[in-house]
VEXBASE-450887 format. One record per residue (C-alpha): y, x, z. Coordinates in nm, 2 decimals, padded with zeros to 4 digits. Layout:
# residues N
((Y, X, Z))
...
//
This chain:
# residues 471
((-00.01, -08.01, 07.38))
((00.13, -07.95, 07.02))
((00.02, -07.55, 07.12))
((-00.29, -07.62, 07.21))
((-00.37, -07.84, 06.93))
((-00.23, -07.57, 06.66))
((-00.50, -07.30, 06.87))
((-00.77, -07.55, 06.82))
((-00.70, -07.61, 06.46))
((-00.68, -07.26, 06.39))
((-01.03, -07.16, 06.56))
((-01.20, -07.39, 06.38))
((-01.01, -07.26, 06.03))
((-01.17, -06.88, 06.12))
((-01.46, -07.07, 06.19))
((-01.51, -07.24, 05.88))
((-01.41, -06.96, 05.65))
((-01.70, -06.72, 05.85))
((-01.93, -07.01, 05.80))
((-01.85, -07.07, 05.40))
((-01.84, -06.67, 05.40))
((-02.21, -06.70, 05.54))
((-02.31, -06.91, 05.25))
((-02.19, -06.69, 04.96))
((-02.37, -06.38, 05.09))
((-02.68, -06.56, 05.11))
((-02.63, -06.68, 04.72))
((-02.54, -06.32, 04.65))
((-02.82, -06.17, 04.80))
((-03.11, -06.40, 04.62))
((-02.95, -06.36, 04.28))
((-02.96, -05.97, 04.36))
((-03.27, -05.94, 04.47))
((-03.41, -06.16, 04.19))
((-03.21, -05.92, 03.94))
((-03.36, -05.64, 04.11))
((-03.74, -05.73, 04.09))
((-03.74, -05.83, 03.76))
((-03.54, -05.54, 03.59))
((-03.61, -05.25, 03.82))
((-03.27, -05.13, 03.85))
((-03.15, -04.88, 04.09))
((-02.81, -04.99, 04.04))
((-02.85, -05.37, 04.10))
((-03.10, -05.25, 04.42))
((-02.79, -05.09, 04.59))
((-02.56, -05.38, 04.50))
((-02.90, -05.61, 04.65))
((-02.89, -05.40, 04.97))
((-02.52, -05.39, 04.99))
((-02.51, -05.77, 04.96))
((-02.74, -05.76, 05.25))
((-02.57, -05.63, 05.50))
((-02.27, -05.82, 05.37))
((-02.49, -06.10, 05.45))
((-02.58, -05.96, 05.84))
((-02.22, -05.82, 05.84))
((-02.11, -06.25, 05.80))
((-02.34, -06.38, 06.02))
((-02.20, -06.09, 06.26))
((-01.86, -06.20, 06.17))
((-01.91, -06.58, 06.23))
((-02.09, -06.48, 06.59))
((-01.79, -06.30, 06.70))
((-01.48, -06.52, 06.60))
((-01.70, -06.78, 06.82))
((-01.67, -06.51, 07.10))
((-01.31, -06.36, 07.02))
((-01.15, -06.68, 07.05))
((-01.28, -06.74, 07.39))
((-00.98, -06.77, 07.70))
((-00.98, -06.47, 07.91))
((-01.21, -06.51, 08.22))
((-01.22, -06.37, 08.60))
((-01.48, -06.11, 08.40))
((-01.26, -06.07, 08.13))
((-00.90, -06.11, 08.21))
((-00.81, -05.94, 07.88))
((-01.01, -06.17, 07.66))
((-01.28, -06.12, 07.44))
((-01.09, -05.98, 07.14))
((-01.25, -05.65, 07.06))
((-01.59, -05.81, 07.04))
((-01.42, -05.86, 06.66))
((-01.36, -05.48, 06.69))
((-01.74, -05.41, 06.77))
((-01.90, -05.61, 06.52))
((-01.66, -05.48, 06.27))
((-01.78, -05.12, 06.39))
((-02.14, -05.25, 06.37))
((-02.09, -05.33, 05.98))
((-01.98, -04.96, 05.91))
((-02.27, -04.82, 06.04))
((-02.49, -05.03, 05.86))
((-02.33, -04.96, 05.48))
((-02.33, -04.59, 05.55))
((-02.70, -04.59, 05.67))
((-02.77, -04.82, 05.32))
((-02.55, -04.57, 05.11))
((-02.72, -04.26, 05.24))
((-03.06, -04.41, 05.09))
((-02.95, -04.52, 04.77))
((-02.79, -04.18, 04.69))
((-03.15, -04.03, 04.79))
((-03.34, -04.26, 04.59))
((-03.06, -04.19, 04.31))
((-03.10, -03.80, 04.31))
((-03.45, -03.85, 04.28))
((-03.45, -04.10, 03.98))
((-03.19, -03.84, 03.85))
((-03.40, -03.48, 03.86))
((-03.73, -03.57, 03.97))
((-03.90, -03.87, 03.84))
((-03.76, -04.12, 03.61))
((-03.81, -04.54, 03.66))
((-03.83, -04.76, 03.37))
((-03.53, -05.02, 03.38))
((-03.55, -05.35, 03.19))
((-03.20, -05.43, 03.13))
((-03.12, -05.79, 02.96))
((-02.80, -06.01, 02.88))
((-02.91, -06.24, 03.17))
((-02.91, -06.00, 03.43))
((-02.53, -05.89, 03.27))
((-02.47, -06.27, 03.32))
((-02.58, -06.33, 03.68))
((-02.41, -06.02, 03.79))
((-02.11, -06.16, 03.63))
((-02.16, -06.47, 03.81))
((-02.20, -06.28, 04.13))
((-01.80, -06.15, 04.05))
((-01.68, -06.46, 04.07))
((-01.82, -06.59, 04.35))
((-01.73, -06.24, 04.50))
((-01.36, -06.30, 04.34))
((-01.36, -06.69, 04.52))
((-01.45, -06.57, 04.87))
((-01.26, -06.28, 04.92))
((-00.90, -06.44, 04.81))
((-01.03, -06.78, 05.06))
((-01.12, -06.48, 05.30))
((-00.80, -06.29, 05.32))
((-00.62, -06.61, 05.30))
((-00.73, -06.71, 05.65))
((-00.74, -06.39, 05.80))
((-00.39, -06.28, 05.73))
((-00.26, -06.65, 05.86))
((-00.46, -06.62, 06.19))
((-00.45, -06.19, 06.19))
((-00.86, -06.19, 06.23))
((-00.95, -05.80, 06.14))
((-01.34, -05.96, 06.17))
((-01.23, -06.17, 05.88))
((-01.04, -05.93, 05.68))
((-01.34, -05.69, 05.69))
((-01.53, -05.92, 05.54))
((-01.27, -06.02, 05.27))
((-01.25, -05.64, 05.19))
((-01.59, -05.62, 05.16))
((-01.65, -05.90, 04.93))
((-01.33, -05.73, 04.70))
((-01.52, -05.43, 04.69))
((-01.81, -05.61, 04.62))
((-01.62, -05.70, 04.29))
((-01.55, -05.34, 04.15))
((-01.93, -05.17, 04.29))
((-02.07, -05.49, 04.08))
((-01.83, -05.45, 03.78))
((-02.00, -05.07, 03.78))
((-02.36, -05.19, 03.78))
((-02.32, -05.41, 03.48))
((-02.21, -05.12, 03.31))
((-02.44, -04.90, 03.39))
((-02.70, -05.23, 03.28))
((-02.54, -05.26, 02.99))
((-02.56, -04.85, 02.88))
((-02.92, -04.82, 02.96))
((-02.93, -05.18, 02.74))
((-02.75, -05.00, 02.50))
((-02.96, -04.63, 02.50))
((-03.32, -04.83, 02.43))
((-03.20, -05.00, 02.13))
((-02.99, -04.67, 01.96))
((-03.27, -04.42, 02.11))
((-02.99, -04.22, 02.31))
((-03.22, -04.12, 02.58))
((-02.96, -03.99, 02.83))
((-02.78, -04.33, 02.87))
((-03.11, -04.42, 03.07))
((-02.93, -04.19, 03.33))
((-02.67, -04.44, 03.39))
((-02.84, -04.69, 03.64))
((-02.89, -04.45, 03.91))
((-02.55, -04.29, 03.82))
((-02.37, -04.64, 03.87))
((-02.56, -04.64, 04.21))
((-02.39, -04.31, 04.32))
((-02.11, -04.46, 04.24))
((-02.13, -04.74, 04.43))
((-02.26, -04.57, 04.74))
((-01.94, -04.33, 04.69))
((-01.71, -04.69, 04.76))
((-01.94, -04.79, 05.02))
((-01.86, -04.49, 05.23))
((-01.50, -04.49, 05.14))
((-01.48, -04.85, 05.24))
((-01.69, -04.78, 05.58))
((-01.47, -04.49, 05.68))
((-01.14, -04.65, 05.62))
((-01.27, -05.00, 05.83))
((-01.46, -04.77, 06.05))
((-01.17, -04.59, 06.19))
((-00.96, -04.87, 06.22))
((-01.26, -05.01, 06.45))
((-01.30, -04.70, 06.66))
((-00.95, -04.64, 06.72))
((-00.93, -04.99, 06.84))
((-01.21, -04.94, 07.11))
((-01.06, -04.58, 07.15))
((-00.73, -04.79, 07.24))
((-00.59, -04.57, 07.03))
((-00.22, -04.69, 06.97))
((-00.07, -04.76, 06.63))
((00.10, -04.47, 06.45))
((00.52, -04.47, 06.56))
((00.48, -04.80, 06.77))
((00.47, -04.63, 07.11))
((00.82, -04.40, 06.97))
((00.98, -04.73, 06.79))
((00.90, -04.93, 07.21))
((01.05, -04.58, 07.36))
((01.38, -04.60, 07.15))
((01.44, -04.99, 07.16))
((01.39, -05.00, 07.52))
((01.59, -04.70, 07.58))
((01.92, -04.88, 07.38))
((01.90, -05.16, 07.66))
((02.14, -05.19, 07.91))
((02.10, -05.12, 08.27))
((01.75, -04.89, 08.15))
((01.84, -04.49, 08.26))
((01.51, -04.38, 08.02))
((01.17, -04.52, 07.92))
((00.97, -04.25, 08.14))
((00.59, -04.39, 07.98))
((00.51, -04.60, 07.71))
((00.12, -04.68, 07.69))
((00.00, -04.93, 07.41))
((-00.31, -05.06, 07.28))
((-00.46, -05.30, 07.08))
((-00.77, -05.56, 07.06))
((-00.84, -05.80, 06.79))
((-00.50, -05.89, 06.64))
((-00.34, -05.90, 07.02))
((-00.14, -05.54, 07.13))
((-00.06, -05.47, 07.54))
((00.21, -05.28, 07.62))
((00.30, -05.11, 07.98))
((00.62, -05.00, 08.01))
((00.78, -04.76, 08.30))
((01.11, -04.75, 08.30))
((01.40, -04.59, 08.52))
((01.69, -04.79, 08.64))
((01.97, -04.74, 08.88))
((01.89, -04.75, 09.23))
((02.19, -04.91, 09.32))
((02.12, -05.21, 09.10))
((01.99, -05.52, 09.31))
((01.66, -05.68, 09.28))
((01.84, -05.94, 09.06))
((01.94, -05.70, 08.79))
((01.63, -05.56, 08.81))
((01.48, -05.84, 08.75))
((01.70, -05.95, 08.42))
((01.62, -05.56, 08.29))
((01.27, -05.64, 08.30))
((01.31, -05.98, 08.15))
((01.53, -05.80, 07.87))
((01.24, -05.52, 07.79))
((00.94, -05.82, 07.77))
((01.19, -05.95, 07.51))
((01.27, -05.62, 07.30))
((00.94, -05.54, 07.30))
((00.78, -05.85, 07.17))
((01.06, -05.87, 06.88))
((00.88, -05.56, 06.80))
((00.53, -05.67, 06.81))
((00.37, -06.00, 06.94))
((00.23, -05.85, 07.24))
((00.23, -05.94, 07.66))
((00.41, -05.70, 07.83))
((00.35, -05.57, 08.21))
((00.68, -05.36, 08.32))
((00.72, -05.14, 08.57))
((01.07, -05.02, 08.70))
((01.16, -04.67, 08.87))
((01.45, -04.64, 09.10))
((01.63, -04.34, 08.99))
((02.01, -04.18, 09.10))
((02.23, -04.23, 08.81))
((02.40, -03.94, 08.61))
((02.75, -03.91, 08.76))
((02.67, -04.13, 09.05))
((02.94, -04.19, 09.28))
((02.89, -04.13, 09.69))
((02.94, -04.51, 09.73))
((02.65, -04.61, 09.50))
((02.43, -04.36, 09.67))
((02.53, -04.56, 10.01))
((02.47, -04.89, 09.88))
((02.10, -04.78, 09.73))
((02.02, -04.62, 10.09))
((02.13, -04.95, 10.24))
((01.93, -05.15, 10.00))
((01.59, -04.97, 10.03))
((01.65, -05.05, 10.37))
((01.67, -05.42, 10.32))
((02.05, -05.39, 10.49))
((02.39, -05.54, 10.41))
((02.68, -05.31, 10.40))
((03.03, -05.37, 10.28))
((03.38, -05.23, 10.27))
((03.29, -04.89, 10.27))
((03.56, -04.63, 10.26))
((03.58, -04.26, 10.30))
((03.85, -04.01, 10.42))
((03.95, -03.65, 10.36))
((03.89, -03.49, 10.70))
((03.88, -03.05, 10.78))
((03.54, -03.05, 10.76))
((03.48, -03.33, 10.46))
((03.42, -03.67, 10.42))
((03.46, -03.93, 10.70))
((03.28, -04.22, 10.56))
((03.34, -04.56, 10.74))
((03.16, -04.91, 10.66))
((03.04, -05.24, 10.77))
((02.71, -05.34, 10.82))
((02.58, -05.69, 10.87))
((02.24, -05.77, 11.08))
((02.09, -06.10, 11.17))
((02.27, -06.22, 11.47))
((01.99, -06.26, 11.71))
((01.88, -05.91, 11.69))
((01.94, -05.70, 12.01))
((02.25, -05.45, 12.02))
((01.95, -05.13, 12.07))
((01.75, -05.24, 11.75))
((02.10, -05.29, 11.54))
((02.24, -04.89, 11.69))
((01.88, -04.81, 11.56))
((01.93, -04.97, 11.21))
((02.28, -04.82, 11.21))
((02.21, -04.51, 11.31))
((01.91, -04.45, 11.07))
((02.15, -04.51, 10.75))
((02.43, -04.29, 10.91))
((02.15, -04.03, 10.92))
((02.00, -04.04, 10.58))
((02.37, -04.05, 10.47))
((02.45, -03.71, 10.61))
((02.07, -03.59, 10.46))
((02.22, -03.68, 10.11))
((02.48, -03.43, 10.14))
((02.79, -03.55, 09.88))
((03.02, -03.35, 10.13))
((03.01, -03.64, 10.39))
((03.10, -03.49, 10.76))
((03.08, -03.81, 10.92))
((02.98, -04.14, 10.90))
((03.08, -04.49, 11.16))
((02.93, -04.77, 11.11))
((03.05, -05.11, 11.21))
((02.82, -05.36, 11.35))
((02.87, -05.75, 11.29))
((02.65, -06.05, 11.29))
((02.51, -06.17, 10.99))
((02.63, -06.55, 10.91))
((02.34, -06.75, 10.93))
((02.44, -07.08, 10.99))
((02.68, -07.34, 10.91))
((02.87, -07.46, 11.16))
((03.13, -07.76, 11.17))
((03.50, -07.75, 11.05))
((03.82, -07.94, 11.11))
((04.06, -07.93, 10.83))
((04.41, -07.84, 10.96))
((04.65, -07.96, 10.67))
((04.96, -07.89, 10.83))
((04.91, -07.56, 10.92))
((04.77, -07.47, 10.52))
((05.11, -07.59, 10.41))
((05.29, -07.39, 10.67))
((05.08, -07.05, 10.57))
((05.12, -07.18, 10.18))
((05.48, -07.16, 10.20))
((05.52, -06.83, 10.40))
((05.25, -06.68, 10.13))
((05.55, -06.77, 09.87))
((05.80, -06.65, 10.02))
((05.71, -06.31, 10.02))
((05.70, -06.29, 09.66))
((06.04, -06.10, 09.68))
((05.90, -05.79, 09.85))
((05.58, -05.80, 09.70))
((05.59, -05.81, 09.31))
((05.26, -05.83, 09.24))
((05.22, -06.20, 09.41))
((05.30, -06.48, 09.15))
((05.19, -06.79, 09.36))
((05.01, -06.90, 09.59))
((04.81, -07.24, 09.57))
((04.50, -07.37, 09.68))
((04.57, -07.29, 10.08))
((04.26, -07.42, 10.33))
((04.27, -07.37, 10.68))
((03.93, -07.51, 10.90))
((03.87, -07.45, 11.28))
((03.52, -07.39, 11.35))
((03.32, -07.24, 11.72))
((03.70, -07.24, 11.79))
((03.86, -06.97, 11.55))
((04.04, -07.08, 11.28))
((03.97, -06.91, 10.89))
((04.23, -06.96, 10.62))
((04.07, -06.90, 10.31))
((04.38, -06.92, 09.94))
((04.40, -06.81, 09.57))
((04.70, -06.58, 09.53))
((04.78, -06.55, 09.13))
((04.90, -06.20, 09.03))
((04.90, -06.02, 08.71))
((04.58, -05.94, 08.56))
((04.67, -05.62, 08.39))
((04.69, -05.43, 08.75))
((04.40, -05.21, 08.88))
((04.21, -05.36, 09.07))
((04.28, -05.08, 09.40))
((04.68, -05.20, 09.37))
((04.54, -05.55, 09.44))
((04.34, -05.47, 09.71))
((04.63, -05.31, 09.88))
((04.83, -05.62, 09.81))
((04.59, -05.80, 09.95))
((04.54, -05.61, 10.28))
((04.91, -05.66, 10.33))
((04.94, -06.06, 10.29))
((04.63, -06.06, 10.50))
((04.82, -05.87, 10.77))
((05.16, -06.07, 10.71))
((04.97, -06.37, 10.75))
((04.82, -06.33, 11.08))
((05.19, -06.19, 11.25))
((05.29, -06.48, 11.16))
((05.05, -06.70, 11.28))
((04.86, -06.54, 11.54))
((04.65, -06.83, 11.63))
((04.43, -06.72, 11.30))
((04.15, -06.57, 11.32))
((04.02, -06.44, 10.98))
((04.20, -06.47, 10.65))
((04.03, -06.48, 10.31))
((04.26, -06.43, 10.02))
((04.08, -06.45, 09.66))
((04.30, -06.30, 09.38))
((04.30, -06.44, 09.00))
((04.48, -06.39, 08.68))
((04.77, -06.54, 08.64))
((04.62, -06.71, 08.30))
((04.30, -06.82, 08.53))
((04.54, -07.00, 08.78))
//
């Protein structure tokens, strides 16, 4: 709730400051035009008309922060953002349009026909008043727009600062033509349409500058470096082989980024998962932006032949394990265990089985053969009796074989169960944890086998190994 109350707040902030920003233009715009009637000054004309579409450019403004701030919809499931975008596009057009006729009507007053001005201190003093109110607006403007990242209310705070220097030029054009009647310098009466040249000149520059910045938005036209900066950040992730596309855009003040990128195909759908979960997050430290990412298997560089087995097995939805392989004469003899659901018929398992020995030999690697070993998947959980006496029986034997085997510290933690009639022995053996882990294994396989010629009522025995220091 907190959230949603700090959204509301800040809608009605944008709203507000497009409403007070509505207001001023209109001020603006009757002192203007008042200026401009009663002096006949090409200058203040251009600031009047210039004012004016600041005016429609507000009212444009106000209408879309309404719209912008809208949820998405089932018409609009990436919100209403670049209506800011269009209205700010909408503005340009309608400065350059006013430009292009004050710099005709300027030429004109310059070689063809002159206009008589009447320049006075109160028009210097209104368009100085004008200033300030343009000085006000545009820092209240900017203000709120860079808090809440509005571009429809920091076009209007630039225009209302460029508003500021165009007017600062009119005065002085006033003031020169003010200055040429009473000194009889007859080419200072040149200076009104002069100061209108030049402030159709920061029209256009100020147009083309917000202009672009509109277009390349609808355009989706990504920001310059982001999409490299996104390629680079992702790429330094863990678990991602390369970012293969990188496609960003941008509406209002929200980006969208799609990302494709390749990871192992060995890697289950778990660490694929937490990949994807680790882009979303280096991306949006990058940018504020949502995310949609899309992964690639791929083989990894260097991959080994057992990885390549496990991703086969795994686009096949199938659960392998202890795979081995063997030198043979004509290569690789590659032996494994596979697990299918219990109920499933021995023709559809061979079927399974034999698909995967198939694609296995299709790979290549060198691999000769392949034998695959069927069991049943566990499925359910059946009930146990807990045999204590025979745990400490296999717990001491397990101990006593730490003089041929060197490896084996201890052996704690013994639990033998009986269930559907065959009897498991699951124990932690501690050994050193500096060994590699295939001398382990081997150890390992050997208790395992001493374990059952000693008792031979056992059916299956689970030995997990630890660290010494973990014991």
């Amino acid at each position: 709730m907190p959230g949603m109350v700090g959204i509301a707040e800040a809608i009605r902030e944008k709203k507000r400051a497009a409403l007070e920003s509505v207001g001023s233009s209109l001020l603006l715009v009757v002192m203007k035009v008042f200026l401009a009637v009663t002096t006949g000054s090409l200058g203040i004309l251009s600031e009047a008309l210039h004012s004016s579409l600041d005016l429609v450019s507000t009212i444009v403004t106000y209408l879309s922060v309404r719209v912008a701030d809208k949820p998405p919809d089932a018409e609009h499931p990436y919100g209403h953002l670049k209506i800011e975008n269009i209205s700010a596009l909408l503005v340009t057009g309608l400065l350059l349009l006013a430009s292009a006729y004050i710099i005709w009507e300027a030429m004109l007053r310059l070689l063809f026909k002159g206009i008589h001005v009447e320049p006075s201190l109160l028009a210097v003093g209104i368009l100085g008043l004008t200033i300030i109110v343009d000085a006000v607006r545009s820092r209240a403007l900017l203000r709120v727009a860079r808090k809440h990242k509005s571009e429809a209310l920091e076009a209007d705070a630039l225009h209302f600062s460029t508003d500021i220097w165009s007017t600062v030029v009119v005065m002085v054009g006033i003031v020169a033509v003010w200055v040429g009647e009473r000194t009889g310098v007859g080419w200072l009466r040149f200076m009104d349409p002069v100061a209108a040249l030049i402030v159709s000149g920061v029209i256009i520059w100020v147009g083309s500058r917000l202009g672009k910045q509109s277009f390349d938005a609808l355009l989706d036209a990504a920001p310059a470096g982001l999409r490299e900066r996104i390629a680079t950040a992702v790429e330094e992730l863990d678990g991602v082989l390369r970012a293969e596309r990188v496609r960003v855009r941008r509406a209002g003040k929200h980006h969208f980024v799609d990302v494709t990128i390749s990871v192992p195909r060995s890697a289950s759908f778990e660490q694929v998962h937490a990949i994807s979960d680790a882009v979303e997050k280096r991306v949006e430290q990058i940018v504020p932006a949502d995310v949609m990412v899309h992964m690639e298997p791929r083989a990894q560089g260097g991959e080994t032949l057992f990885d390549a087995i496990r991703a086969m097995a795994h686009r096949r939805g199938l659960a392998i394990h202890e795979i081995s392989a063997h030198q043979v004469d004509l290569g690789l003899f590659v032996e494994m265990h596979m697990e299918v659901d219990e109920h499933l018929s021995l023709r559809e398992a061979h079927r399974r089985a034999t698909e995967l020995e198939e694609e296995i030999l299709r790979e290549g690697h060198g691999v000769a053969g392949v034998n695959i070993h069927i069991e049943p998947l566990g499925m359910h959980i059946a009930a146990a009796g807990v045999m204590k006496d025979l745990a400490a029986a296999v717990q001491e034997h397990v101990n006593s074989l730490r003089t041929e085997y060197s490896e084996l510290l201890n052996c704690h933690e013994v639990l033998v169960r009986e269930a559907d009639q065959k009897i498991t022995v699951s124990c932690h053996c501690a050994m050193d944890g500096g060994l590699p882990i295939t001398q382990i294994h081997d150890v390992t396989e050997a208790l395992q086998d001493r374990i059952k010629e000693k008792f031979p009522q056992i059916f299956v025995v689970n030995i997990h190994p630890e660290p010494v220091e973990e014991s």
